[in-house]
C-alpha positions as CSV (number, residue, x, y, z in Angstrom):
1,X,-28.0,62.8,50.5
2,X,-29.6,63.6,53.5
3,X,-27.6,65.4,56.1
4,X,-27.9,64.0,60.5
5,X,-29.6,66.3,62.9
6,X,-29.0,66.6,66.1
7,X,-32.0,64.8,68.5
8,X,-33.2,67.7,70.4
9,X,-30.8,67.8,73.6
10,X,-30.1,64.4,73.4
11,X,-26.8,62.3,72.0
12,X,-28.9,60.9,69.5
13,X,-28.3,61.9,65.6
14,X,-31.0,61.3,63.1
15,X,-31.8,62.1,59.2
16,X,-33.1,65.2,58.6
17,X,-36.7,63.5,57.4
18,X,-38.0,60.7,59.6
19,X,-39.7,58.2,57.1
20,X,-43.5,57.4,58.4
21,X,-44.5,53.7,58.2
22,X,-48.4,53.9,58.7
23,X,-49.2,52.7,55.4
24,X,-46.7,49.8,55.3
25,X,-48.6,46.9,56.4
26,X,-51.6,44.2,55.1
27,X,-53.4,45.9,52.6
28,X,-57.0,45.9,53.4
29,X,-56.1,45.7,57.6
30,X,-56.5,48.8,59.8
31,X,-58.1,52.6,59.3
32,X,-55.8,52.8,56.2
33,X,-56.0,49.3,54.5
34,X,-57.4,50.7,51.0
35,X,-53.7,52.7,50.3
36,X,-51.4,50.0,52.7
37,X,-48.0,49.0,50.5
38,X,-47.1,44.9,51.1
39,X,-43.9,44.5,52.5
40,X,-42.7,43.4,48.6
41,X,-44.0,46.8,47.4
42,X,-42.6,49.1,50.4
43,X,-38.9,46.9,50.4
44,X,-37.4,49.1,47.2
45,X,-38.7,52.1,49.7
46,X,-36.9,51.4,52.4
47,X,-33.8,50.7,50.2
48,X,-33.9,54.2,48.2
49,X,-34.6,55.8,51.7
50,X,-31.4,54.3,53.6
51,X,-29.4,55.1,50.3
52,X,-30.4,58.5,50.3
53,X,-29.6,58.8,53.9
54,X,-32.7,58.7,55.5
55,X,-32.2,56.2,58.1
56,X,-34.7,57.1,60.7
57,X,-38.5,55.0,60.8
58,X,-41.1,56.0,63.1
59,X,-43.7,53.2,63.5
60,X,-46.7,52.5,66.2
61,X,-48.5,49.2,67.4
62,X,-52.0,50.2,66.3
63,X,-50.9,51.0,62.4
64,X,-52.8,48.1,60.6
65,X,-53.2,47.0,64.5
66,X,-49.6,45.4,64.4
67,X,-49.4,44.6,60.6
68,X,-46.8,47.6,59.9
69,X,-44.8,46.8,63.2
70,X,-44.5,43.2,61.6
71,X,-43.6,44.4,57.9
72,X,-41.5,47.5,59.0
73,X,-39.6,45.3,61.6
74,X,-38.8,42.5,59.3
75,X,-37.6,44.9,56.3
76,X,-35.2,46.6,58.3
77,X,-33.9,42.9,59.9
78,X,-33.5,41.9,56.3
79,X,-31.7,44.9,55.0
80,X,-29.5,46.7,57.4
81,X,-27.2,46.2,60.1
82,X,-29.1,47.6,63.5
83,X,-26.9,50.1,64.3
84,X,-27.1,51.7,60.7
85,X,-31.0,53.0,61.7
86,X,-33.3,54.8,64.5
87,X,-36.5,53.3,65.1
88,X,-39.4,54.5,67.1
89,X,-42.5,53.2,68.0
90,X,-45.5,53.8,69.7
91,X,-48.0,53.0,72.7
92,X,-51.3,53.5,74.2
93,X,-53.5,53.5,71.7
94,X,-56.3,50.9,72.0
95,X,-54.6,47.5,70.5
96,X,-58.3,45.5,71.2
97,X,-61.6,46.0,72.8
98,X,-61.0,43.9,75.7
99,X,-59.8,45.4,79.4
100,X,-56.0,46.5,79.7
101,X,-55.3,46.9,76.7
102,X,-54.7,50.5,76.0
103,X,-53.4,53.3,78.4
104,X,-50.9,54.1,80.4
105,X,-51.2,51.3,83.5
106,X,-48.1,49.6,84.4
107,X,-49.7,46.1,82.7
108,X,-50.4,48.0,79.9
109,X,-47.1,49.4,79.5
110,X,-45.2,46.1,79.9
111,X,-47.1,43.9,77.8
112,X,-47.2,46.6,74.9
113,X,-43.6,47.1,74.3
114,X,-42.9,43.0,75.0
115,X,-45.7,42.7,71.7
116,X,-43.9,45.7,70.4
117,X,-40.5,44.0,70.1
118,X,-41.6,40.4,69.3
119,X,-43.8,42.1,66.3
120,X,-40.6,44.5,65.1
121,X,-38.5,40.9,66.2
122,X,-36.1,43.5,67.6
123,X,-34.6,43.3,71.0
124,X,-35.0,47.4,71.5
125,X,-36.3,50.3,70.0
126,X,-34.2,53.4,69.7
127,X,-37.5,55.3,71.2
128,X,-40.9,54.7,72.3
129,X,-43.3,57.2,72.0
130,X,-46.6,58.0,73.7
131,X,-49.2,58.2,71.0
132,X,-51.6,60.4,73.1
133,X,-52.3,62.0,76.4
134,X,-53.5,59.1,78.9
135,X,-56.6,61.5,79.5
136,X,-57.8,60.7,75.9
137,X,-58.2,57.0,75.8
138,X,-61.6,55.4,76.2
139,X,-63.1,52.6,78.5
140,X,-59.8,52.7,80.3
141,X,-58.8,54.2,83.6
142,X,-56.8,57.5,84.2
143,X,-54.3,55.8,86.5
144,X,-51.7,58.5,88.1
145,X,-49.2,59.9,86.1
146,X,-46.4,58.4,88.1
147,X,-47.8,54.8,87.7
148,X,-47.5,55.3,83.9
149,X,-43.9,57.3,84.0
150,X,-42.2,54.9,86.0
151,X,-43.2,52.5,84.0
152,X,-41.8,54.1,80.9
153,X,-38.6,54.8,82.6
154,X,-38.4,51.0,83.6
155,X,-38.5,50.1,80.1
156,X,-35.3,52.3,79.1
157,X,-33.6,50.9,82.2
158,X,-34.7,47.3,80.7
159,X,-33.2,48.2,77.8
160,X,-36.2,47.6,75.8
161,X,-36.0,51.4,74.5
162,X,-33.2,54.0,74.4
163,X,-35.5,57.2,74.6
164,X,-38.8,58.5,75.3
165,X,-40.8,60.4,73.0
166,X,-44.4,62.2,73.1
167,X,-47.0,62.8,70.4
168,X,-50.2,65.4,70.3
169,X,-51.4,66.9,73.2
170,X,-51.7,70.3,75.3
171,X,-48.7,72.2,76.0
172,X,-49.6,71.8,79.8
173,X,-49.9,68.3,79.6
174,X,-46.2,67.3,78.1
175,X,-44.7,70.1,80.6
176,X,-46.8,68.2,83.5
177,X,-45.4,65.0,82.6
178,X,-41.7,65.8,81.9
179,X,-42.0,67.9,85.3
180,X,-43.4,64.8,86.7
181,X,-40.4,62.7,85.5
182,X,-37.9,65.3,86.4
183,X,-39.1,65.3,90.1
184,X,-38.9,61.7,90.7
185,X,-35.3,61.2,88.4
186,X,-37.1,59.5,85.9
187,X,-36.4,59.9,81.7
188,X,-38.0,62.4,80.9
189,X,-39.4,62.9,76.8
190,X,-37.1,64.2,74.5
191,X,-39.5,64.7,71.9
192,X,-42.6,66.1,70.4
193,X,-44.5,64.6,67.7
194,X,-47.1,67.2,66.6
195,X,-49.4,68.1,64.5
196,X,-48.2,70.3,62.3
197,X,-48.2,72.4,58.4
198,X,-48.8,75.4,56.4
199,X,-52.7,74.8,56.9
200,X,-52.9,74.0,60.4
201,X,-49.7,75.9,63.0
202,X,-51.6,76.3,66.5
203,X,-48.5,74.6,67.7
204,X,-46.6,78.2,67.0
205,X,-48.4,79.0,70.2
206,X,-46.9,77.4,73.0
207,X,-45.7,74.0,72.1
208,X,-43.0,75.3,69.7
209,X,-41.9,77.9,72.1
210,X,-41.5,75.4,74.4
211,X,-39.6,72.7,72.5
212,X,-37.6,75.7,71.6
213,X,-36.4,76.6,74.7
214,X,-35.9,73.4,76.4
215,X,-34.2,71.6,73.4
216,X,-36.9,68.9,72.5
217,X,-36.9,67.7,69.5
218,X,-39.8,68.5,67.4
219,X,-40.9,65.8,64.4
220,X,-44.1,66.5,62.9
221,X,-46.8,64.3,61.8
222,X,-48.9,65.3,58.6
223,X,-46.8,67.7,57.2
224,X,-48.2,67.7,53.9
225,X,-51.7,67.9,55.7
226,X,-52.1,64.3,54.4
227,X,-52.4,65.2,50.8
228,X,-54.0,68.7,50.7
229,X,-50.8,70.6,50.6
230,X,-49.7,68.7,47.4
231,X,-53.3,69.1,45.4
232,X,-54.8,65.4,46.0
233,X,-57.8,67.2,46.9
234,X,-58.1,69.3,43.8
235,X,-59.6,72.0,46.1
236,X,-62.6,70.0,47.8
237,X,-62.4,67.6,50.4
238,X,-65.0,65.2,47.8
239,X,-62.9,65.7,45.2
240,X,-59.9,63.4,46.0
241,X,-57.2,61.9,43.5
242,X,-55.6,59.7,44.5
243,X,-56.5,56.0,46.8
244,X,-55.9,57.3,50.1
245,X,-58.3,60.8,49.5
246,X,-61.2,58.7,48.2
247,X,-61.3,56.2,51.0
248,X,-61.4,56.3,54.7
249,X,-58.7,58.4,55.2
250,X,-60.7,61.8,53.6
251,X,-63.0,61.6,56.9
252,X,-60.2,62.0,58.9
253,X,-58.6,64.4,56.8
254,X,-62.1,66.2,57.0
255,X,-62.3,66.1,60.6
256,X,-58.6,68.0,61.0
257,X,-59.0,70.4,58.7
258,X,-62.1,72.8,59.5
259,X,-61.0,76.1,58.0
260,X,-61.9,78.3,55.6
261,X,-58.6,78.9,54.1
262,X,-57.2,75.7,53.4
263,X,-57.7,75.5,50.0
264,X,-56.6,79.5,49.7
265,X,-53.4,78.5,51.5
266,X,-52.9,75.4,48.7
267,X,-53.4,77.4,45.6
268,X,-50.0,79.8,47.3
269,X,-48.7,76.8,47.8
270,X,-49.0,75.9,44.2
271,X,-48.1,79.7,42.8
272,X,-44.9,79.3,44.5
273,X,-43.9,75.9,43.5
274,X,-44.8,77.3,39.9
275,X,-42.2,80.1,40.0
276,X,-39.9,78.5,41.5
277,X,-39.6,74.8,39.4
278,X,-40.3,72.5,42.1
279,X,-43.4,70.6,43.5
280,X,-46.1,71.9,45.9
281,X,-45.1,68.7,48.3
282,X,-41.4,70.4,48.0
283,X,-42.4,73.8,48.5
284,X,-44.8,72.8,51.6
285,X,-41.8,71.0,53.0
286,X,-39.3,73.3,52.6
287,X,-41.8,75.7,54.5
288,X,-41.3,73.4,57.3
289,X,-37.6,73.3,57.1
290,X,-37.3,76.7,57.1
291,X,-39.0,76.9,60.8
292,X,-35.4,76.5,63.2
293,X,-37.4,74.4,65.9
294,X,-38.3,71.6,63.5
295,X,-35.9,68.7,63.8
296,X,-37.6,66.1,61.5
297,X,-40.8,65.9,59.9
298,X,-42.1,62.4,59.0
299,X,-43.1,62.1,55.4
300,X,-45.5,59.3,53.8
301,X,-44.7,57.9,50.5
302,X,-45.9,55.4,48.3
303,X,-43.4,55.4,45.5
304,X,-39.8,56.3,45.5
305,X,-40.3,59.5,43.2
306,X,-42.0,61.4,46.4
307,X,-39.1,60.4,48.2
308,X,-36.5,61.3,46.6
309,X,-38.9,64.5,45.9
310,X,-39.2,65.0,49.5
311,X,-35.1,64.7,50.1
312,X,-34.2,67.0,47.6
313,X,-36.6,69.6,49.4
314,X,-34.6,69.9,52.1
315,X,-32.2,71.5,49.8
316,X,-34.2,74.5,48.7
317,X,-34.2,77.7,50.7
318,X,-37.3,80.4,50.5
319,X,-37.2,83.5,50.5
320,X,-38.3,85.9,53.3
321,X,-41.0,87.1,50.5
322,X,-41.6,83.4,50.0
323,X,-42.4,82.4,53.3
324,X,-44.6,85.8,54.0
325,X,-46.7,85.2,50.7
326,X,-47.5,81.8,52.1
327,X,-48.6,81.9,55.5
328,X,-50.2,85.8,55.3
329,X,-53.5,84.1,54.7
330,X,-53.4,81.4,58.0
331,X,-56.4,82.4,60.7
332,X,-56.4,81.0,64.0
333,X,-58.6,77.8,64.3
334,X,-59.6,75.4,67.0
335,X,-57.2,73.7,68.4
336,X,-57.6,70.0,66.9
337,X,-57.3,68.5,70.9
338,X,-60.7,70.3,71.5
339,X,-61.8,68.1,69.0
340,X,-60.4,65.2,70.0
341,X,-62.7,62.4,70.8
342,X,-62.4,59.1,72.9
343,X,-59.9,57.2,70.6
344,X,-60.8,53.7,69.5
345,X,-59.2,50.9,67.9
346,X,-60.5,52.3,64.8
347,X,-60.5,55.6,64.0
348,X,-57.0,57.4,64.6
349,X,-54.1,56.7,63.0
350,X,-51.6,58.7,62.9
């Protein structure tokens, strides 16, 4: 069983792994239809995860461009009592080509968690998280920050969500924004979903630090580097194994991963999970674990083997020797927000 974490600073508890829901959906709908699960194929999932003790699902409105909010929404109605599960979900990615319709504008806010909720047919999410920085977003307008934070903090006094989280961007930016929030009594974030693993850690640099010290809770997206960690790439980005690294999704795996040692770092990876009896995916994991900042990291699955996998990793402790053998090989590389193009309704999904 999976033990309950504290939530950052926050009275919130959750499970120790956050279970990611971007490939729950309508297979063949959104960036990642070729590997999306129905909701008949993802419901024995979400049972083995709740009877396991993972009971928190982080979700956004432009996975499968609603489809997962619908699926993930109506699994949990169907299955557990509300108060047994946290549920977060997310906003301002583009959700169509037309005007208004991504951002952080007052409309844009509003309507989005209203669709939110009547796709999840919930009358509140535990939090809603910003996807992106506002700055990111294309065709739409960089309103000012306090437009969009008061906005946010409206919703919570609605009722509509309990907390506000952040996802992927500068350090500066989610210290401007809780600063901003701060100064005018708003909720501020309590979290940072971030971009983070054994083959890419510029967050060590100043967003973990940060988090640290002001007691956010830190839940990382990707961190099994979407299938490199555990060997699906077989040591070349063309050379993928499985449905999700031989369609779309290898392009954006491509485009995060821009190293030189990535596929050094995943044969250590692999040494280690050989001496020591367990899986790369475990040994990865348990990496993470092992970093005292990290609150939850949201794991993928497709089958309820790399679940229950995943949950018995949070059980295995590495050694000092362990750890050092497995990161002595990282190199500093660009910061994946330098990279970071104009969003579309398209492309990023994560």
């Amino acid at each position: 069983m999976l033990e309950s974490v504290q939530y950052g600073k926050s009275g919130l508890s959750v499970s120790r792994l956050c279970l990611g829901t971007m490939n729950f959906g309508e297979p063949g709908v959104g960036q990642h239809g070729s590997w999306t699960l129905s909701i008949d194929e993802a419901r024995p999932i979400f049972k083995a995860a709740m009877e396991q003790g993972l009971y928190y699902f982080d979700c956004a409105n432009n996975y499968g461009m609603g489809a997962s909010e619908r699926v993930v929404g109506a699994l949990l109605r169907e299955l557990f009592p509300r108060e047994s599960y946290v549920l977060s979900t997310k906003l301002i990615m583009p959700m169509s080509d037309g005007p208004n319709q991504a951002g952080l504008s007052r409309k844009h806010v509003m309507e989005s968690i209203n669709a939110s909720l009547k796709r999840l047919g919930h009358d509140y999410v535990d939090q809603l998280i910003v996807h992106r920085h506002p700055s990111v977003v294309p065709n739409t307008p960089v309103g000012p920050l306090e437009e969009g934070l008061e906005a946010l903090h409206d919703v919570v006094k609605a009722g509509k969500a309990l907390y506000l989280g952040a996802s992927s961007m500068y350090t500066w930016q989610f210290i401007q924004m809780r600063m901003t929030a701060e100064r005018h009594g708003w909720h501020k974030f309590i979290s940072m979903q971030n971009h983070y693993n054994l083959i890419y850690r510029e967050e060590e640099r100043e967003m973990h630090p940060y988090c640290g010290q002001e007691g956010i809770a830190v839940t990382p997206w990707s961190p099994l580097a979407r299938g490199v960690l555990t060997g699906s790439y077989k040591g070349g980005f063309d050379n993928g194994g499985t449905k999700r690294s031989q369609g779309r999704d290898a392009e954006r795996t491509r485009g995060l991963y821009k190293g030189d040692m990535e596929f050094k770092i995943v044969d250590r990876v692999a040494d280690v999970a050989d001496k020591l009896g367990h899986t790369p995916a475990q040994i990865a994991l348990a990496w993470m674990l092992s970093k005292p900042v990290i609150t939850a990291p949201i794991v993928g699955v497709s089958r309820i083997e790399q679940l229950e996998q995943l949950i018995a990793a949070t059980k295995i402790k590495l050694s000092a020797a362990d750890i050092t053998h497995l990161e002595e090989l990282y190199r500093p590389v660009n910061n994946i927000l330098d990279d970071e193009k104009p969003l579309s309704t398209t492309v990023k999904n994560h």
